[in-house]
C-alpha positions in Angstrom: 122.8 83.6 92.8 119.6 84.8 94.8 119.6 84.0 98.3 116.4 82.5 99.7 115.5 84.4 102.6 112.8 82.8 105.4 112.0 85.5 107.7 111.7 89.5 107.1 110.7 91.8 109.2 110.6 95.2 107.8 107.8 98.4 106.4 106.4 97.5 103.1 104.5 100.7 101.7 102.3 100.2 98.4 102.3 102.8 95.9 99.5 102.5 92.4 101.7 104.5 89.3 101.1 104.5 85.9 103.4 104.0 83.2 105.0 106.9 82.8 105.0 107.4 86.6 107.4 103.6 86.7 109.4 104.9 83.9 110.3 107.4 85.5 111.3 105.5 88.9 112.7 102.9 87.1 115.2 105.2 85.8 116.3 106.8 89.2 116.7 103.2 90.2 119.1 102.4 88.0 121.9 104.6 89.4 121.7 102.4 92.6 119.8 99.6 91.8 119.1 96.3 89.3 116.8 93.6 89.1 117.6 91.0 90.6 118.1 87.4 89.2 114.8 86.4 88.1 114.0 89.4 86.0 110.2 89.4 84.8 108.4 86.3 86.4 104.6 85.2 87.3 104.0 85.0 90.6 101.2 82.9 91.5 99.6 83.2 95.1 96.8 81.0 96.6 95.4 82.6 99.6 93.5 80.3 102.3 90.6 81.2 104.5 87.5 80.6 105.7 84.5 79.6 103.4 82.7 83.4 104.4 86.5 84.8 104.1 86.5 85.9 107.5 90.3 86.7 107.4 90.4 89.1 104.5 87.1 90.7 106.0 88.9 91.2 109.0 92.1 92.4 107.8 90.4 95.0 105.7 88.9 96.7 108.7 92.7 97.5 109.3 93.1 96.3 112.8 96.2 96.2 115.0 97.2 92.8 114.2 96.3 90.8 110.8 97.5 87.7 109.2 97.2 85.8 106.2 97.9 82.5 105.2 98.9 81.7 101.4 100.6 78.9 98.6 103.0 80.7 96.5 105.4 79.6 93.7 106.6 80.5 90.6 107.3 81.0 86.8 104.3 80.3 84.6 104.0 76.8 84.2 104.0 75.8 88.3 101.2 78.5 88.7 99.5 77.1 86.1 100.1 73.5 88.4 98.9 75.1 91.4 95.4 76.5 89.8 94.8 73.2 88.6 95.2 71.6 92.0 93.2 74.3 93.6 90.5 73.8 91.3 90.6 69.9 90.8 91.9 68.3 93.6 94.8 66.4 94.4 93.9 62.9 92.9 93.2 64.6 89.3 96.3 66.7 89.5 98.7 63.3 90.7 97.0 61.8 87.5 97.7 64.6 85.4 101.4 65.9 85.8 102.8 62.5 87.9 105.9 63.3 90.0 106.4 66.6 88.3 104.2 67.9 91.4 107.0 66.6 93.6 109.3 68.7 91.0 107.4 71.8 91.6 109.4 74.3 94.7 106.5 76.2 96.2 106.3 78.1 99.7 104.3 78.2 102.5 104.0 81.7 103.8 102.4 83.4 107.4 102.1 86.9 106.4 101.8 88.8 110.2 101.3 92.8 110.1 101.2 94.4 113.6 101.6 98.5 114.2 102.6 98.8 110.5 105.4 96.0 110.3 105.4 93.0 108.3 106.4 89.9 109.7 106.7 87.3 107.0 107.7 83.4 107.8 108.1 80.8 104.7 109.0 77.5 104.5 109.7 76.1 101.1 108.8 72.7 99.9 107.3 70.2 97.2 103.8 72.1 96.2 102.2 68.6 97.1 104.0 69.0 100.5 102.5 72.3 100.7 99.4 71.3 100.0 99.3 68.2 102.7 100.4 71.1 105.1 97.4 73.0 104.3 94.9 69.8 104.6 96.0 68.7 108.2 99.1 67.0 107.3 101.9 68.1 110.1 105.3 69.7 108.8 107.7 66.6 108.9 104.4 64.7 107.8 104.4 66.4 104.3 108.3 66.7 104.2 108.7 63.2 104.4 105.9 61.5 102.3 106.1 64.6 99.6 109.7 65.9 99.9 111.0 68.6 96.8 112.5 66.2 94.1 115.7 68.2 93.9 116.2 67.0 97.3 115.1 63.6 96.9 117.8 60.9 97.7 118.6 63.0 101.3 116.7 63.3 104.4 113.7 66.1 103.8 114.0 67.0 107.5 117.5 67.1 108.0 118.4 69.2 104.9 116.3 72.0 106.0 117.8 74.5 108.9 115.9 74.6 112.4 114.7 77.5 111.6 112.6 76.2 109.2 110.8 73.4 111.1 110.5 76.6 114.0 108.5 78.4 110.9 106.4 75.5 110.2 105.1 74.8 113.3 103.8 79.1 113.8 102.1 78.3 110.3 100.7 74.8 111.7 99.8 77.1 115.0 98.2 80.1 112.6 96.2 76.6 110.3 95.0 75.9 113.7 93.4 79.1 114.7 90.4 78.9 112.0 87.9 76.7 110.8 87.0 75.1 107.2 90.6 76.5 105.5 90.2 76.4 102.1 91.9 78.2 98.4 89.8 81.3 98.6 91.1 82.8 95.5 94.5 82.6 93.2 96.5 86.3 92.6 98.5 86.4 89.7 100.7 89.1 88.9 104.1 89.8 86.9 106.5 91.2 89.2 110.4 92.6 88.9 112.1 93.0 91.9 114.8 95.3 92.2 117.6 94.8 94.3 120.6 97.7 95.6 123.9 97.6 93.4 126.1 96.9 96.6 126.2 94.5 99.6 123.1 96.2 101.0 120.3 94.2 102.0 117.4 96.9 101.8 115.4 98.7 100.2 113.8 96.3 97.9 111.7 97.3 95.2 109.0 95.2 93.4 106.7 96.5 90.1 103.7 94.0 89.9 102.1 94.4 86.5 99.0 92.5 85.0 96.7 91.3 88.1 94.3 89.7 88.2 92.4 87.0 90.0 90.5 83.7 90.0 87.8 83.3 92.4 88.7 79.6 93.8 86.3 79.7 96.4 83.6 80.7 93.5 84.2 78.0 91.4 84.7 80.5 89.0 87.3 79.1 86.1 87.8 82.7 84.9 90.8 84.6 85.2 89.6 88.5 86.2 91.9 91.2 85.6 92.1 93.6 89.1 93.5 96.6 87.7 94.1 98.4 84.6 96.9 96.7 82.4 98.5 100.2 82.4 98.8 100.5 86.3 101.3 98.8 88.4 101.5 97.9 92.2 104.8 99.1 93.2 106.6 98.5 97.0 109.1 99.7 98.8 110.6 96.9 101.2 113.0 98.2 103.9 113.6 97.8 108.1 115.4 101.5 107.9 114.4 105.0 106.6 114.2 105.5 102.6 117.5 106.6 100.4 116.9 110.1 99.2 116.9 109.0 95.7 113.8 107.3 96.3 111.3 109.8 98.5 112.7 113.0 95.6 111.1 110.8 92.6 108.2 109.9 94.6 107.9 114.0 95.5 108.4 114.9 92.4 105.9 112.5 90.7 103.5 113.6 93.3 103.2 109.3 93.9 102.1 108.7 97.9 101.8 105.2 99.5 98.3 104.2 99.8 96.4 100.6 101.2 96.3 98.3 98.9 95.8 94.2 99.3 95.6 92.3 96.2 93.5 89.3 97.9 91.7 91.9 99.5 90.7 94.2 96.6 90.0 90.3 94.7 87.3 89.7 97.2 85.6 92.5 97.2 85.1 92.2 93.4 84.4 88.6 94.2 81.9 89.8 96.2 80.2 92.6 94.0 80.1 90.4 91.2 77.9 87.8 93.4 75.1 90.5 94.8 75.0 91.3 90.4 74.1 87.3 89.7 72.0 87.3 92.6 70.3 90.4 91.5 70.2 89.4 87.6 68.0 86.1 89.0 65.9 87.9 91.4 
């Protein structure tokens, strides 16, 4: 069984490869590596900000210190769920899947980077908890009107660790630094995360396949694909140096880490395809 981790701290380098390019890295992994439990699954990610996405504008002027806010779960069906709430509200999603929100495990994530290392906090809840965290409603607020069915029966706050009510209140501190928060845009993306063969924690390796966007903020129902369906995200997740295995295929591939931000890349498309309406009605 997969653990569920709340707090990393470690280098996460993004590399763009091509088929052949993953086939090839996929089979170097394989001597010392496997994917992990949840083989191929959807991974759906709601990113908050400002209504002039003033966070994503400012993390892609690379500064010293950037963070991001964001609603994750996963496996098809809940990230269908989470659209739908995005896009509707939470009164017409109550009416239209009941309880089954309350069934639904999503998590709360404060993405921090500072000099190159990520910092990432979660907490994992209900996705209706979730969402009354990001509308104002405090951490033991949404865990105890909204607690995670599987749960249910127990005390919300008392099954989760310290830890995680320490998490929750730096996200309610990082909700509290802007203005207006709202579901700027939904990233979607199949991903299969690859996990060392032994006892070792690190490295990690994830291939993200098929991504593609929906511009919440937009209003824009339409799902827009954000790289070619050939071309894969992959990253390499570690606190220590890289195995040798890893930095010979990546030599020998000729395959270097470059800046890449899903969100970020969505709303500049976002963007583009805004100034080509307004210029289509001018």
């Amino acid at each position: 069984m997969t653990m569920i981790t709340s707090v990393f701290k470690r280098c996460e380098k993004k590399y763009l490869i091509d088929a052949t390019q993953r086939r090839t890295i996929e089979a170097a992994a394989r001597q010392f590596m496997s994917p992990d439990d949840y083989g191929r699954t959807l991974v759906t990610s709601v990113y908050l900000d400002t209504p002039d996405r003033s966070i994503i504008a400012r993390s892609l002027e690379k500064p010293v210190y950037k963070e991001k806010l964001r609603i994750r779960v996963y496996g098809r069906e809940d990230g269908t769920a989470l659209i739908f709430l995005c896009q509707h509200g939470l009164v017409a999603a109550r009416a239209f899947y009941g309880d089954m929100l309350l069934a639904i495990p999503a998590f709360f994530e404060l993405k921090k980077k500072y000099k190159g290392i990520v910092y990432k906090r979660r907490v994992r809840m209900s996705l209706m908890g979730a969402w009354a965290l990001a509308h104002g409603a405090s951490y033991e607020a949404a865990m105890t009107t909204y607690p995670l069915a599987c749960v249910k029966g127990s005390d919300p706050l008392t099954h989760h660790l310290t830890i995680d009510v320490q998490i929750a209140h730096e996200i309610e501190a990082a909700l509290g630094r802007y203005d207006g928060l709202e579901p700027s845009a939904a990233i979607l993306c199949w991903r299969v995360a690859w996990a060392p063969q032994n006892e070792a924690a690190e490295p990690r390796i994830t291939f993200d396949d098929e991504l593609c966007y929906v511009d919440l903020a937009a209003g824009d129902p339409v799902t827009h694909p954000i790289l070619e369906p050939a071309t894969s995200v992959m990253e390499l997740k570690t606190s220590t140096s890289l195995p040798h295995w890893i930095t010979d295929a990546l030599s020998s591939l000729h395959v270097y880490p470059q800046s890449f931000s899903k969100y970020g890349v969505a709303a500049c498309m976002s963007a583009a395809r805004h100034e080509e309406r307004k210029a289509a009605h001018a």
